[in-house]
N, C-alpha and C positions, 0 to 999 in steps of 0.2 A: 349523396356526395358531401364529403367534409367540404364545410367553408372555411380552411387555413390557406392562408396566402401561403404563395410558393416563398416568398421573400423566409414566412418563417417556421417550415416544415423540416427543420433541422432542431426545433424546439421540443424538448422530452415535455409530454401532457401523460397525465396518472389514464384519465377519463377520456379519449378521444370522441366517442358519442356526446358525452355532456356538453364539450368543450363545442363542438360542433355546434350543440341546440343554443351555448349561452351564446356563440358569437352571431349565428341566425336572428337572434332574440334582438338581438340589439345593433344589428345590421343598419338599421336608416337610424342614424348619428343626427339626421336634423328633427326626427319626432323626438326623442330622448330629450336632445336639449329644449322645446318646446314645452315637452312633461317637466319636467326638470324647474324650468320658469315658470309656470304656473304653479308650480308646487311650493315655491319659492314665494310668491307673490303672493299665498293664501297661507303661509308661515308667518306675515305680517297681522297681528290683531285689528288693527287697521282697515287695512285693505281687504279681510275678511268678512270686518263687518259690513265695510260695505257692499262688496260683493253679496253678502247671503242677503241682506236689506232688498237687494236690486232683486235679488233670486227670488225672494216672497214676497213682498209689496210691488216686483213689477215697475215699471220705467220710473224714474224721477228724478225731479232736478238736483242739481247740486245745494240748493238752500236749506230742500226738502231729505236730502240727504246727510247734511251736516247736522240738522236736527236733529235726525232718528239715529245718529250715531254718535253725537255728541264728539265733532268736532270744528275748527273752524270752516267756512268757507275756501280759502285759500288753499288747506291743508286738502278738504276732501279734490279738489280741482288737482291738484298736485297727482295727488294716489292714482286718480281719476288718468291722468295723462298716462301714467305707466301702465296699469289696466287698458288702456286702447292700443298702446303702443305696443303688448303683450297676447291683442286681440281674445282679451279678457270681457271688455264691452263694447258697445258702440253707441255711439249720440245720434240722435237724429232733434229737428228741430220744429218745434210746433209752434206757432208766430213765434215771439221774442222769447219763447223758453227753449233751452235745448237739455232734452231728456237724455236718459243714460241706462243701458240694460245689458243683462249680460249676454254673452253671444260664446259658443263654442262647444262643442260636445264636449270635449275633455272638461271644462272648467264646469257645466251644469250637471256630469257626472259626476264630479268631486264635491261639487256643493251638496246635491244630494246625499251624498256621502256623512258629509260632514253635519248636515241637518238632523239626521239620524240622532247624530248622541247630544246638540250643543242643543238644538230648538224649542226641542217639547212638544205640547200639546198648548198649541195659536188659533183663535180666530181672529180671521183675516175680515178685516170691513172694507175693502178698498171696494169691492168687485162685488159684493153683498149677494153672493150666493150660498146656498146650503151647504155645496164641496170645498166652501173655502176653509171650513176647520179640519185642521192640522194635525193629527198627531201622528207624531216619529218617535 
């Protein structure tokens, strides 16, 4: 069955199959816009890095983050609030530290993605096992 609303089946389409599958495709208007922000939010150099940082090294703080990404404090906290607020990461709190990791399929499907061409070939010391060297 076409999915064209009755309101606009008075509308000449070349493709009515196509036109069917693109409006099917893009049917839930709240995952799109969801894709759409994350996509958005990993467009930032920024917020990229530190997402991919979080993605390969694994929880850490915002101090330990500003470090490894070279920028301030304040700044990474900033990024940091939109990323949760985008359900990009999430904090949790170990005594007086509170960690920060990514969380979401779409967003560790993209970073993976993205790992691929920016990474390279990493060994990882955090976790000091044999599978932790990397190459993408």
């Amino acid at each position: 069955m076409h999915q064209v609303s009755e309101l606009r089946r008075d509308v000449r389409v070349i493709d009515p199959d196509q036109v069917c599958d693109a409006t099917a495709v893009l049917s839930d208007g709240v995952q799109v816009q969801h894709a759409a922000t994350v996509l958005d939010a990993l467009g930032d150099v920024h917020r990229l890095s530190i997402l991919l940082a979080l993605h390969h090294a694994g929880d850490l703080c915002v101090s330990d983050l500003a470090f490894a990404v070279g920028m301030s404090d304040s700044a990474v906290s900033h990024a940091l609030r939109l990323l949760r607020a985008h359900g990009m990461v999430a904090a949790h709190r170990e005594g007086r530290l509170v960690r920060y990791r990514v969380t979401g399929g779409l967003t560790e499907r993209l970073l993976n993605v993205v790992s691929e061409g920016v990474v390279g070939a990493v060994v990882l010391h955090a976790h000091g096992a044999a599978s932790d060297h990397i190459e993408v």
